[in-house]
Steps between C-alpha positions, in 0.01 A plus 500: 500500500237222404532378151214290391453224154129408517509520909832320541788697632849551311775574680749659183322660274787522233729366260891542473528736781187720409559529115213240405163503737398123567121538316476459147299777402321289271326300786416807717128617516508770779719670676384696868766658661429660878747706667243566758131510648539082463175274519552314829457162293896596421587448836744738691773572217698839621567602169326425143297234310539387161233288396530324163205317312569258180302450224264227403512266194345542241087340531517512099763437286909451488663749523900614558732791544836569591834701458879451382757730674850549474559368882156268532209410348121387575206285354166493666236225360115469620195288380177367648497114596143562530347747259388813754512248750876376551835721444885473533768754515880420464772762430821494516870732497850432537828657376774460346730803593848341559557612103504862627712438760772340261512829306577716787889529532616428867596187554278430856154639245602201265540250723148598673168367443127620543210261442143488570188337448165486606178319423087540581247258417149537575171300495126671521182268541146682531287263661220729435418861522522506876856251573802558330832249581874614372789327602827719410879431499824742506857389477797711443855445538842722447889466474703741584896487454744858513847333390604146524477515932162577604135354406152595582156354455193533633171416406077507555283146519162554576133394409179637563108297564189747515134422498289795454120495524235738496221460759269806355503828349698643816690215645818361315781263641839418443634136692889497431794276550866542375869410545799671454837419519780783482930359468792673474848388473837632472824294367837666533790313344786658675754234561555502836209669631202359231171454666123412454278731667130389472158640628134517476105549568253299487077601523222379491131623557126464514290750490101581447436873380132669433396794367141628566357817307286712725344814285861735565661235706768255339558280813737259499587213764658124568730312671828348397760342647878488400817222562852640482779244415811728570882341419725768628776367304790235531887568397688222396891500343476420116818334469710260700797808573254750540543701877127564549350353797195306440144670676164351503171664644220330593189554297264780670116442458213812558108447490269858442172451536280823406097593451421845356245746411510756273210786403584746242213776502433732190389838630 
């Protein structure tokens, strides 16, 4: 499965084990979900794409929104810099759950703790009616901890460039560059066999995409290229008594380098 925040990939796609997804729904635009007949633009995903779009500021006027929840709440706040020119987007979520978790009555529920927290920002600049720059952020973070032992936390870093242009009525352009950075880490506090356990990805892209609109055709086509930063992980003893063997592997690197075409035909 691809999952895609304004064309840059994230690798877990939820909160707390599944119970929160990571986009505030406040931010999201679009939502495209294929589960098959994907554009080749995709690349050669097995399975599904979910493609997620986020909003633009606001070109007019401040404006605000948000949510309180018994487990988290939200707050979302956009405004032009430069009226129907300039616009900014930042929202943000995190939660404060642990309260549940006191009321539930076993003793390793109480002495757990689930956190997260995530936040967008985005900035929109129309040059004029054919170039458009946005430069977009995402971070998100969680802590995960079943009984006094064990901890968990992972968390999304990533942040998006695109250009767009439009050379005439039939030819449009999208020139992007992002980074993402994927962690996760697990702490056990076992006294005699406590460990760190640590890994993560790292990628980074560029990529041109065009679309051209031919009478029934919608053809699409580019060229992209993709760098793979791959930690498989390193296991080192938390504590000075602790049995665990220490184990380091080397960091792994991957280029892909891709051009596509794509013609969807209307009978």
């Amino acid at each position: 499965n691809l999952i895609l925040l304004d064309d840059a990939p994230v690798f877990n796609s939820s909160h707390v084990f599944g119970f929160f997804s990571v986009f505030n729904p406040d931010v999201v635009k679009n939502v495209t979900l294929m589960t098959g007949g994907i554009s080749a633009k995709y690349g050669g995903r097995l399975s599904s794409i979910l493609d997620i779009k986020q909003n633009e500021g606001n070109y007019k006027k401040f404006t605000g929104k948000g949510g309180i929840g018994i487990v988290s709440s939200r707050l979302a706040l956009e405004a032009p810099i430069i009226k129907d020119k300039c616009s900014f987007l930042v929202a943000g979520r995190t939660s404060y759950s642990d309260w549940i978790l006191r009321k539930v009555p076993d003793i390793n529920v109480q002495s757990s703790s689930a956190f997260f927290y995530d936040l967008t920002a985005k900035i929109i600049y129309r040059i004029n009616h054919k170039n458009k720059l946005s430069v977009s952020t995402y971070i998100s973070d969680d802590i995960f901890g079943f009984g006094p032992d064990t901890t968990y936390n992972w968390g999304t870093s990533n942040a998006v460039f695109k250009y767009n242009h439009t050379w005439g009525e039939n030819l449009f352009s999208d020139f992007t560059a992002y980074y993402s950075n994927y962690h996760y880490k697990v702490n056990n506090q076992e006294e005699y066999n406590s460990f760190e356990l640590e890994y993560g990805i790292e990628n980074q892209s560029l990529k041109a995409d065009f679309t051209y609109l031919l009478q029934k055709h919608h053809i699409d086509f580019g060229t992209g290229i993709i760098w793979y930063g791959i930690k498989p992980g390193t296991l080192i003893p938390a504590s000075e008594i602790s049995s665990i063997n220490p184990v380091y592997l080397k960091k792994e690197q991957s280029r892909e380098m891709a051009i596509y075409i794509n013609d969807e035909y209307k009978i």
